[in-house]
FINU-939354 format. One record per residue: x, y, z of N, C-alpha, C in turn. Coordinates in Angstrom, 2 decimals, always signed. Example, Ala and Ser with C-alpha at 12.3 -4.5 7.8 and 13.67 -1.06 7.14 Angstrom:
REM FINU-939354
+---------+---------+---------+---------+---------+---------+---------+---------+---------+
|     n_u |     n_v |     n_w |    ca_u |    ca_v |    ca_w |     c_u |     c_v |     c_w |
+---------+---------+---------+---------+---------+---------+---------+---------+---------+
|  +13.19 |   -5.69 |   +7.80 |  +12.30 |   -4.50 |   +7.80 |  +13.20 |   -3.30 |   +7.80 |
|  +12.85 |   -2.25 |   +7.08 |  +13.67 |   -1.06 |   +7.14 |  +12.90 |   +0.03 |   +7.87 |
+---------+---------+---------+---------+---------+---------+---------+---------+---------+
END
This chain:
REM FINU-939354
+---------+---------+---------+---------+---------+---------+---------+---------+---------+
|     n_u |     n_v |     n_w |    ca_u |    ca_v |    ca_w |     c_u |     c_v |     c_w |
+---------+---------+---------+---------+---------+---------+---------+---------+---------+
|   +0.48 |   -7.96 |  -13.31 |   +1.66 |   -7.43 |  -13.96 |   +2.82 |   -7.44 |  -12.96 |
|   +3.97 |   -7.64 |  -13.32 |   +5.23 |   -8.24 |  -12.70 |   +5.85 |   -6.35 |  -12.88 |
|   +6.57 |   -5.80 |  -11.57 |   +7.04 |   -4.54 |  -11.35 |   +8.30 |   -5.06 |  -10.86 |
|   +9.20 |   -4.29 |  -11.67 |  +10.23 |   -4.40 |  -11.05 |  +10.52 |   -3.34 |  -10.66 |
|  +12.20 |   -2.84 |   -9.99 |  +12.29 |   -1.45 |   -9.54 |  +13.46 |   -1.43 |  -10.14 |
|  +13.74 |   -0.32 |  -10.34 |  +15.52 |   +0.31 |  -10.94 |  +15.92 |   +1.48 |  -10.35 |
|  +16.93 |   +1.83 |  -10.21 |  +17.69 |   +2.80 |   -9.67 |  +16.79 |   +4.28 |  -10.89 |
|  +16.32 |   +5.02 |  -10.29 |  +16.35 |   +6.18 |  -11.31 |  +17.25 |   +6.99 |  -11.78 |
|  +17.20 |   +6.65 |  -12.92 |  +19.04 |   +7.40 |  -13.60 |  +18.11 |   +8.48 |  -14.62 |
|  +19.39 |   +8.93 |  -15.37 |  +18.88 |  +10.27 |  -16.16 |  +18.00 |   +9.76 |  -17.35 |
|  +18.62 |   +8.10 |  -18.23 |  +17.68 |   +7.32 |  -18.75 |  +16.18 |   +7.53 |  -18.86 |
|  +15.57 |   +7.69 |  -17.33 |  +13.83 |   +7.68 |  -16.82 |  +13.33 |   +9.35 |  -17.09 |
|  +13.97 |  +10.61 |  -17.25 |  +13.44 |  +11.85 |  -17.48 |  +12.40 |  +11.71 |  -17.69 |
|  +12.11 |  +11.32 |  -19.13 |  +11.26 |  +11.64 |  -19.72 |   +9.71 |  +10.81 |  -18.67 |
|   +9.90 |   +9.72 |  -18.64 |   +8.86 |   +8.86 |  -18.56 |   +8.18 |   +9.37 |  -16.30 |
|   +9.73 |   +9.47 |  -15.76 |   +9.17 |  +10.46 |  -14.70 |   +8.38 |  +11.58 |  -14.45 |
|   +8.58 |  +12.34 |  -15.80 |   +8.46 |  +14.32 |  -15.44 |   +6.95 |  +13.77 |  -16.37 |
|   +6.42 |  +13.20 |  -17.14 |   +5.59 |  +12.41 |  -17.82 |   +4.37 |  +12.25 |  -16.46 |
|   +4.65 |  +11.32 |  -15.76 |   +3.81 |  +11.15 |  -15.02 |   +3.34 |  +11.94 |  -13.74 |
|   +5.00 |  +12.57 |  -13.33 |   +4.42 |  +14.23 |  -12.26 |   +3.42 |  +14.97 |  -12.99 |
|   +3.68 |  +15.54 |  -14.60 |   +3.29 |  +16.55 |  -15.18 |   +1.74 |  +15.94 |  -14.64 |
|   +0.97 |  +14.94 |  -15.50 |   -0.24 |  +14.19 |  -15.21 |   -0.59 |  +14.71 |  -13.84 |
|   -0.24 |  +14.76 |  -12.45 |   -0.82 |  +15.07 |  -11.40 |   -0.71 |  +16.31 |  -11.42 |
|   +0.57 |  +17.43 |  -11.94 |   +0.30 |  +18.48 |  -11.87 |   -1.08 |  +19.32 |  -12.55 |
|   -1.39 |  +19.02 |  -13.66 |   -2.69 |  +19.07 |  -13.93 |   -3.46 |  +18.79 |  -13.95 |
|   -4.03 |  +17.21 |  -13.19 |   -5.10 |  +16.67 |  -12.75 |   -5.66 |  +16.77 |  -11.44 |
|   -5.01 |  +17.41 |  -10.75 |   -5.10 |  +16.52 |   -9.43 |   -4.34 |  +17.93 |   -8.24 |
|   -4.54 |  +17.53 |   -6.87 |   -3.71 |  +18.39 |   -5.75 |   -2.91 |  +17.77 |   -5.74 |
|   -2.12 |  +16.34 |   -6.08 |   -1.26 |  +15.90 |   -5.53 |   +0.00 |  +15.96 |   -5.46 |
|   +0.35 |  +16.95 |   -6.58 |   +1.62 |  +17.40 |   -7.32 |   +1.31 |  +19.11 |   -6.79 |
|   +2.17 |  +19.83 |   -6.51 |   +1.80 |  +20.92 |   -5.61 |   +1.91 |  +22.24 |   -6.69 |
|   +2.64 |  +22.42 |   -8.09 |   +2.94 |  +23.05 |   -9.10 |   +1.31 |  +23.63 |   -9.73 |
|   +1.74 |  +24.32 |   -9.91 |   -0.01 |  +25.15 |  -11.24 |   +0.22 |  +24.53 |  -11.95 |
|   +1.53 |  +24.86 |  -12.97 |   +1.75 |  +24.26 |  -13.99 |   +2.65 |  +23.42 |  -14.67 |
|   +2.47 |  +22.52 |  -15.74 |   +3.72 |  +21.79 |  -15.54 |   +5.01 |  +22.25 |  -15.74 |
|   +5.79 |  +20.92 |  -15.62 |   +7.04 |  +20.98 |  -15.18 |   +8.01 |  +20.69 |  -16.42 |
|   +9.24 |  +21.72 |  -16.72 |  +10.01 |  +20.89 |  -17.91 |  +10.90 |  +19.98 |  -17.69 |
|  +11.10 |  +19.24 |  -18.79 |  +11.88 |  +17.75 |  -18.44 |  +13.37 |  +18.29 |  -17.69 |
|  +13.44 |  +19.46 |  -17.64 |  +14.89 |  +19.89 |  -16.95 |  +15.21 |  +19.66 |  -15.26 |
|  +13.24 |  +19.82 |  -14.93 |  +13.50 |  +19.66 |  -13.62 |  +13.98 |  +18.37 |  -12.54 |
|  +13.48 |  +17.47 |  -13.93 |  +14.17 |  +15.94 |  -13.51 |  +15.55 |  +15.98 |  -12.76 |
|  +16.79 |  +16.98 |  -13.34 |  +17.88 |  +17.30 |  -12.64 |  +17.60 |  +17.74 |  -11.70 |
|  +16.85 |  +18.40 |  -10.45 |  +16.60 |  +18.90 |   -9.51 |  +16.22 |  +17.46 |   -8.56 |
|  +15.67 |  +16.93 |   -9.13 |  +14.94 |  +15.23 |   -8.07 |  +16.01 |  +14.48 |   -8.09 |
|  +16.82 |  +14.14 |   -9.17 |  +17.97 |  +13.33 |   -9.07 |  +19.28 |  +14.32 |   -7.92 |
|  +18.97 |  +15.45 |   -8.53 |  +20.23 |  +16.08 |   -7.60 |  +19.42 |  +16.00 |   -5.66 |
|  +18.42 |  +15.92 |   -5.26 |  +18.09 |  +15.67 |   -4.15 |  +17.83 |  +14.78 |   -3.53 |
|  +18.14 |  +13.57 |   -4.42 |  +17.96 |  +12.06 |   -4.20 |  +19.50 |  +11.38 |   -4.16 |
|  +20.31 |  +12.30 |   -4.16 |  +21.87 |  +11.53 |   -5.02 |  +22.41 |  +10.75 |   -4.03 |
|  +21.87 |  +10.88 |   -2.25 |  +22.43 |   +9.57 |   -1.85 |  +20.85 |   +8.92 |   -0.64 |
|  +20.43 |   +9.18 |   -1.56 |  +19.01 |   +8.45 |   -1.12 |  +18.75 |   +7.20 |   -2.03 |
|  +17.62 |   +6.47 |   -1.69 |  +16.72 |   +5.56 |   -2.51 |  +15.78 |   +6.63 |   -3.58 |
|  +16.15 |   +6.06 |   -4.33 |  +15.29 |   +6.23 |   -5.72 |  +14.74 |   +5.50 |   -6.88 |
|  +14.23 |   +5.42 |   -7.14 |  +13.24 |   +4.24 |   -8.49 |  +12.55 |   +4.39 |   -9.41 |
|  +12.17 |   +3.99 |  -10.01 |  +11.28 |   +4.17 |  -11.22 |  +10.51 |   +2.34 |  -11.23 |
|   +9.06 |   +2.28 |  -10.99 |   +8.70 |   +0.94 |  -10.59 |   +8.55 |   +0.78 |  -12.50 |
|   +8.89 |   -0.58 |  -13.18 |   +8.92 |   -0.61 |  -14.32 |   +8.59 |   -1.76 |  -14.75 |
|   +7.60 |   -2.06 |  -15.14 |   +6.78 |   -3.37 |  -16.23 |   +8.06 |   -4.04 |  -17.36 |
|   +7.33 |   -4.51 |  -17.88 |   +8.14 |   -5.49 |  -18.84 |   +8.26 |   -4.42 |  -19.90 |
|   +7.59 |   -3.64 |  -20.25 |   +7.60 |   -2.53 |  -21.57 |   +7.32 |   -1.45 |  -20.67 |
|   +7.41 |   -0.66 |  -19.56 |   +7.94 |   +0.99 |  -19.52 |   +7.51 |   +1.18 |  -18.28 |
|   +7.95 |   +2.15 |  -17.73 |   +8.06 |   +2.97 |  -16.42 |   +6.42 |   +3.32 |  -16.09 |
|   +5.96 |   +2.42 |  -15.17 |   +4.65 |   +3.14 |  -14.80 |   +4.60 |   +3.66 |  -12.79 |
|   +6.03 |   +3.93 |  -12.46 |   +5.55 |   +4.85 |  -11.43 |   +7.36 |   +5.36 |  -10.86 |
|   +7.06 |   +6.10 |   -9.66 |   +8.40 |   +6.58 |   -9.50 |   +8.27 |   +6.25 |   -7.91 |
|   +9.52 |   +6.41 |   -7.26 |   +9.53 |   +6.73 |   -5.72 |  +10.51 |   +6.75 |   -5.67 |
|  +10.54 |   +7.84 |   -3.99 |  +12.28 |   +7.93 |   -3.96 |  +11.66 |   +8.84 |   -2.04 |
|  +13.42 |   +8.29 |   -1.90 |  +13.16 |   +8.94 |   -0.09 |  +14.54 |  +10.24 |   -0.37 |
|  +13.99 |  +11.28 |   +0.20 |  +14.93 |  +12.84 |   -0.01 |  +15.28 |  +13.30 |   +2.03 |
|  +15.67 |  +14.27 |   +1.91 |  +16.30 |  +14.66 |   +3.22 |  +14.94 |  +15.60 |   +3.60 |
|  +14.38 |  +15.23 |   +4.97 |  +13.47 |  +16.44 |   +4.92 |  +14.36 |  +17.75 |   +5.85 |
|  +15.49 |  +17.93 |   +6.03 |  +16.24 |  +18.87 |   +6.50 |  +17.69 |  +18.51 |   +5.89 |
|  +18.65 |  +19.22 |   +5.58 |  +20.20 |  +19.24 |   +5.72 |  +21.09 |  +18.60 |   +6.31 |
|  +20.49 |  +19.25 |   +7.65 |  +21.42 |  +19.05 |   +8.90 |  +21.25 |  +17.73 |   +8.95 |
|  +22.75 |  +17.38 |   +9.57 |  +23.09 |  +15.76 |   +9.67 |  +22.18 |  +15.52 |  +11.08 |
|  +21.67 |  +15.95 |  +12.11 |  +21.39 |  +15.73 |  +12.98 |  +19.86 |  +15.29 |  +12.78 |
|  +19.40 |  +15.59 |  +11.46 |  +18.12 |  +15.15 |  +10.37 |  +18.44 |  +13.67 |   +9.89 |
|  +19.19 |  +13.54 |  +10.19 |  +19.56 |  +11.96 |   +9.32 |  +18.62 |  +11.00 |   +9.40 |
|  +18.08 |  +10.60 |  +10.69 |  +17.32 |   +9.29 |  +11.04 |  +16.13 |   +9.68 |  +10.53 |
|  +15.27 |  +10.45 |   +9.49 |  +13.94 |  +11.23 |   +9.31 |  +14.19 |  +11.88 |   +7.70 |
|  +13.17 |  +10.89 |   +7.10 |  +12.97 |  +11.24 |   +5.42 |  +11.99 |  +11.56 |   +5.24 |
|  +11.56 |  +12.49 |   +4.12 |  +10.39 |  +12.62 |   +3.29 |  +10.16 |  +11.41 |   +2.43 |
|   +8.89 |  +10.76 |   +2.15 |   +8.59 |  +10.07 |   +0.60 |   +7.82 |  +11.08 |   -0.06 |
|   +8.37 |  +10.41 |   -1.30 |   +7.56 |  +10.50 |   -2.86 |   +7.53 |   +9.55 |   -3.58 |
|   +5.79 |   +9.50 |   -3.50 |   +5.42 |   +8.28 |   -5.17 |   +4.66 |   +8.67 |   -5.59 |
|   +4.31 |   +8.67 |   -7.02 |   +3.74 |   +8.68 |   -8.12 |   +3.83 |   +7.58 |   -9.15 |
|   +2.38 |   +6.92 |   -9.03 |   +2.06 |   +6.00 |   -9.75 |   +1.20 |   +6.28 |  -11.02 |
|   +1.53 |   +5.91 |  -12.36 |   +0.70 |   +6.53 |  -13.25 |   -0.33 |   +6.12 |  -13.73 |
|   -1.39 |   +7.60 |  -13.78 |   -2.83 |   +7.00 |  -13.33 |   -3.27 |   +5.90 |  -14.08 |
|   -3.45 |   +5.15 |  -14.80 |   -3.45 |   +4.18 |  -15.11 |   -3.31 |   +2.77 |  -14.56 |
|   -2.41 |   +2.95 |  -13.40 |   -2.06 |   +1.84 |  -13.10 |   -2.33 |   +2.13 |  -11.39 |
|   -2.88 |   +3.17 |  -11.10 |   -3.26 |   +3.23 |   -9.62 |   -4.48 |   +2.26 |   -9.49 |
|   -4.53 |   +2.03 |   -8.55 |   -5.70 |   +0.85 |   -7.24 |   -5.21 |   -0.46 |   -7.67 |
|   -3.88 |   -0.67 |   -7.85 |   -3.91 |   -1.98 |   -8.16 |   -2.28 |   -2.82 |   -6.59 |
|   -1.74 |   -1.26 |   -6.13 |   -0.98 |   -2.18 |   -5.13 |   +0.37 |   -2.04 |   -5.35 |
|   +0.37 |   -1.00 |   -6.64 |   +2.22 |   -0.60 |   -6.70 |   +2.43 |   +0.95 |   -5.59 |
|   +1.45 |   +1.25 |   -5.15 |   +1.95 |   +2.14 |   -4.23 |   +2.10 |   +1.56 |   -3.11 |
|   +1.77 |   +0.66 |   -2.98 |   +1.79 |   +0.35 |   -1.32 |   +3.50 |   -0.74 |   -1.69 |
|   +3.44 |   -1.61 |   -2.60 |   +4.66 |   -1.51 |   -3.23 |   +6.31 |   -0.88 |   -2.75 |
|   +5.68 |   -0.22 |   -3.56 |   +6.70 |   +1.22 |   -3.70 |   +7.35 |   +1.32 |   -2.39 |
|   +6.14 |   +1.61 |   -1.37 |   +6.56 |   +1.91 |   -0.21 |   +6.95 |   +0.95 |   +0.88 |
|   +6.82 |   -0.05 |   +0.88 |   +7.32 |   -1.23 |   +1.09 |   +8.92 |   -1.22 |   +0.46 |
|   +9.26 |   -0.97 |   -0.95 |  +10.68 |   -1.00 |   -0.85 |  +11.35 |   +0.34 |   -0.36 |
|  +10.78 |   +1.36 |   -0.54 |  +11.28 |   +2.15 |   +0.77 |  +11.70 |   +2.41 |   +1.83 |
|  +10.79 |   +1.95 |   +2.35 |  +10.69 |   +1.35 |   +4.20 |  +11.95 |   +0.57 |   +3.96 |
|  +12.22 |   -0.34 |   +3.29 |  +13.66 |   -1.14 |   +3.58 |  +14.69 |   -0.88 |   +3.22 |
|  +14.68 |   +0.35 |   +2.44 |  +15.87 |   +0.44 |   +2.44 |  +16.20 |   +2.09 |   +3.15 |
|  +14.66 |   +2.92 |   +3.73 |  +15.15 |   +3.33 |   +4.66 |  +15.64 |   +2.38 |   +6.16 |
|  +15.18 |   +1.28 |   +6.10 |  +15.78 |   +0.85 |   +7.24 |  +17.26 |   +0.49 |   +7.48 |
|  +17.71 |   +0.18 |   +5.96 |  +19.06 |   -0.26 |   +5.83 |  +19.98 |   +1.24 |   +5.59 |
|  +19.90 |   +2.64 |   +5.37 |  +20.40 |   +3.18 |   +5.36 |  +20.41 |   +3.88 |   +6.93 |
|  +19.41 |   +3.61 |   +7.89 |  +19.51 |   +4.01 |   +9.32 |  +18.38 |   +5.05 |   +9.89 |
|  +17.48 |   +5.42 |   +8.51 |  +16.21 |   +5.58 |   +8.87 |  +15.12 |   +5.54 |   +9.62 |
|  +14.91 |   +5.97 |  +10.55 |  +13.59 |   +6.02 |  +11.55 |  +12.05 |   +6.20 |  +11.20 |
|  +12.21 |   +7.50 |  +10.69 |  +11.33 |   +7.83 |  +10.26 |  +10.67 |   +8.70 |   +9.10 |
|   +9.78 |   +8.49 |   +8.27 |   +9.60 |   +8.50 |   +7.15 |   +8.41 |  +10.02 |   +7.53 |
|   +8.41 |  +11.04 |   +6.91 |   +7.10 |  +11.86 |   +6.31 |   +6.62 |  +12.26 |   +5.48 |
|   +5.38 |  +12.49 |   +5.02 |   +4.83 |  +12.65 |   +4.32 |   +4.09 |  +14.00 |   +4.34 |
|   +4.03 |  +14.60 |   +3.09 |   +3.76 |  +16.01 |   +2.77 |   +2.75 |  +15.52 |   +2.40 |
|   +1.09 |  +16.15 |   +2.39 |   +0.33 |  +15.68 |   +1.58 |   -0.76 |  +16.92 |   +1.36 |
|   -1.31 |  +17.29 |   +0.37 |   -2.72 |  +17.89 |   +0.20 |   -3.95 |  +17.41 |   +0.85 |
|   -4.06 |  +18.35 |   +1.76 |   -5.50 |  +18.27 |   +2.23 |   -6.98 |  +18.06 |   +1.34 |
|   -6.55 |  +18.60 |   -0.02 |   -6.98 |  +17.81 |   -1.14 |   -7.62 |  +16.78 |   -1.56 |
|   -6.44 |  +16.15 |   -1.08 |   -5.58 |  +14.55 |   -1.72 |   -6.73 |  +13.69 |   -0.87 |
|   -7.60 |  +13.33 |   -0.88 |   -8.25 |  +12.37 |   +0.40 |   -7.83 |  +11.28 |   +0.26 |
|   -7.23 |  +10.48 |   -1.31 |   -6.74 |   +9.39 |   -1.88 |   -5.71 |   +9.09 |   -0.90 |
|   -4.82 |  +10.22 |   -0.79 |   -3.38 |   +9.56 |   -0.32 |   -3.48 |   +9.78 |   +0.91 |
|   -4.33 |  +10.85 |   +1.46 |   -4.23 |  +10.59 |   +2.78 |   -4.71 |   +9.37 |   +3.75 |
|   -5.95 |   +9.18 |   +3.11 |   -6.37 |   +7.78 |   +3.20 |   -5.48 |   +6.15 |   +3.05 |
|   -4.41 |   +6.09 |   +1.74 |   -3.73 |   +5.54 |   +1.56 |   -2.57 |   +5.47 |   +3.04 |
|   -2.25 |   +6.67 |   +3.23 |   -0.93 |   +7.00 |   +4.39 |   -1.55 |   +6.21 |   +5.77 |
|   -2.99 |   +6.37 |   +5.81 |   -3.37 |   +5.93 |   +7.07 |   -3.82 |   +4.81 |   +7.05 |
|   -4.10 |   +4.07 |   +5.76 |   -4.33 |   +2.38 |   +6.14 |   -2.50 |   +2.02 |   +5.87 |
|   -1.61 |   +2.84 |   +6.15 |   -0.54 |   +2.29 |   +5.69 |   +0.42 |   +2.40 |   +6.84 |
|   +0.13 |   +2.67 |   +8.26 |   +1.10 |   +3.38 |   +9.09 |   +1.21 |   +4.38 |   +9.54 |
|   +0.70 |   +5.82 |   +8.53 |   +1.20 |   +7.00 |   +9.32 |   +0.30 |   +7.28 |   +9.72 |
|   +0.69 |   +8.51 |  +10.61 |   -0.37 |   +9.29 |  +11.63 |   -0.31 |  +10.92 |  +11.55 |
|   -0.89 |  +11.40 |  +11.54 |   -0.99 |  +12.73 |  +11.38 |   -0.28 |  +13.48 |  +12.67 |
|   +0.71 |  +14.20 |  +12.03 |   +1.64 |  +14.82 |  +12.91 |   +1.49 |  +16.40 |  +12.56 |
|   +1.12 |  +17.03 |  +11.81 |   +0.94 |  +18.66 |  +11.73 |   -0.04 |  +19.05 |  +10.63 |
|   -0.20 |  +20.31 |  +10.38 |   -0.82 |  +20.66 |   +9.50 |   -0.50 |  +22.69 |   +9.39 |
|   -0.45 |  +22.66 |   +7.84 |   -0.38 |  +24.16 |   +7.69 |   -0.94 |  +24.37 |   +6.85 |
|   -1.91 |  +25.71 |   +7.67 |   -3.57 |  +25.55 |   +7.03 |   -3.23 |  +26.61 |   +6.02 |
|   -3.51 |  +26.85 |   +5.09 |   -3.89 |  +27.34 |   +3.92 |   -2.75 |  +28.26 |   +3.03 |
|   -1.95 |  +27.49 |   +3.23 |   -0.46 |  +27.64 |   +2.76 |   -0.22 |  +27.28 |   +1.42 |
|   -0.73 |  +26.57 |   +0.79 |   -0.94 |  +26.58 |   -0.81 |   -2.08 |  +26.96 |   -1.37 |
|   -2.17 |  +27.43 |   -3.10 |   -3.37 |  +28.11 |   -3.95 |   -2.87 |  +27.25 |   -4.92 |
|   -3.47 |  +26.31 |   -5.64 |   -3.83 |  +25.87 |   -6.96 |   -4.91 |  +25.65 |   -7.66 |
|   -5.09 |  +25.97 |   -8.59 |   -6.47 |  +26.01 |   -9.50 |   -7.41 |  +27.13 |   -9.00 |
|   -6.83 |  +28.10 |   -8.35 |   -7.62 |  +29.34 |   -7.79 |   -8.39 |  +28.47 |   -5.73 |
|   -7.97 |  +27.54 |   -5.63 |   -8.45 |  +27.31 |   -4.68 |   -7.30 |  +27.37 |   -3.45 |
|   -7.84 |  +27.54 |   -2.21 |   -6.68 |  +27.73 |   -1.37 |   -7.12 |  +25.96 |   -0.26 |
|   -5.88 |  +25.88 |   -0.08 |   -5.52 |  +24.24 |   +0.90 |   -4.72 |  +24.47 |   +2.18 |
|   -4.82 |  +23.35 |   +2.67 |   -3.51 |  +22.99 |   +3.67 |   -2.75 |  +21.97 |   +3.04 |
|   -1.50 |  +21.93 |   +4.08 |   -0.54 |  +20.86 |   +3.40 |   -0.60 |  +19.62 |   +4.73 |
|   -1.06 |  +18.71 |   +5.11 |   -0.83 |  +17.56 |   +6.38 |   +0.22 |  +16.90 |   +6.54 |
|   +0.78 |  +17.31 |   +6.93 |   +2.00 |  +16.03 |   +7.45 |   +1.63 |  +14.64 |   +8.53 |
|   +2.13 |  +13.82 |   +7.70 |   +2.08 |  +12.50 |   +8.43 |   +3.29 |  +11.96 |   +8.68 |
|   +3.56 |  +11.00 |   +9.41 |   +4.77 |  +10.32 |   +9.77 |   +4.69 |   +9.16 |   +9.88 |
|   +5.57 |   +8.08 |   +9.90 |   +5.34 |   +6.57 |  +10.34 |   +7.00 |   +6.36 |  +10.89 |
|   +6.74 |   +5.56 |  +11.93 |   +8.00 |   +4.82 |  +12.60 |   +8.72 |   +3.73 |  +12.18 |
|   +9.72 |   +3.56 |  +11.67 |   +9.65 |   +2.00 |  +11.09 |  +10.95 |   +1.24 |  +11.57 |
+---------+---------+---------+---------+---------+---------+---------+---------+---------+
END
């Protein structure tokens, strides 16, 4: 299947908050109990507004998202992003996450980007696994700082240089 990418505009709501909701109740990978209303879509666009953002999209509909956000304010944070992707389950193990992050990486490089991190659930063995055949390296951890589904986690941070 042929993926293209698009700018994520207000257009994608639905088909974005669609596929978070899916991890919010399947999965650690989405950090929420419960889901999310399509309102919060304004909150990702408003923290993405001069970042990279996407929606990866087939010939007939949106099957994943990514986008690079500020992991601090301060301008002196500039060279150092967070990612987020979500690919919908359906269409995971096939190579649009690694994808995804591949057009990331370039156009954090073209906006002046160093370095990229990653928030992840200790959970998550999927993505952490994914992060580490992919570049990053484990840079912190805060142990038992989230409760979902009655269970308590850590959150791992990883990083990659690029």
């Amino acid at each position: 299947m042929k993926i293209e990418f698009e700018p994520m505009g207000v257009s994608h709501r639905k088909e974005v908050m669609d596929i978070y909701n899916y991890y919010v109740v399947n999965s650690f990978a989405a950090y929420p109990d419960s889901t999310l209303p399509y309102e919060f879509y304004d909150k990702l666009l408003m923290m993405t507004r001069t970042y990279p953002a996407f929606v990866l999209k087939s010939t007939e509909h949106v099957v994943g998202f990514c986008f690079l956000h500020p992991h601090n304010p301060y301008p002196s944070f500039n060279e150092c992003a967070e990612v987020t992707y979500f690919i919908a389950q359906e269409y995971t193990g096939q190579g649009f996450g690694k994808t995804a992050l591949q057009k990331l990486e370039a156009e954090a490089k073209e906006k002046g980007i160093r370095i990229l991190l990653a928030s992840i659930a200790s959970e998550n063995q999927q993505s952490l696994a994914f992060h580490q055949r992919n570049g990053f390296t484990d840079c912190g951890r805060f142990k038992e700082v989230i409760k979902k589904k009655g269970k308590r986690f850590d959150i791992v941070w990883m990083q990659k240089w690029i």
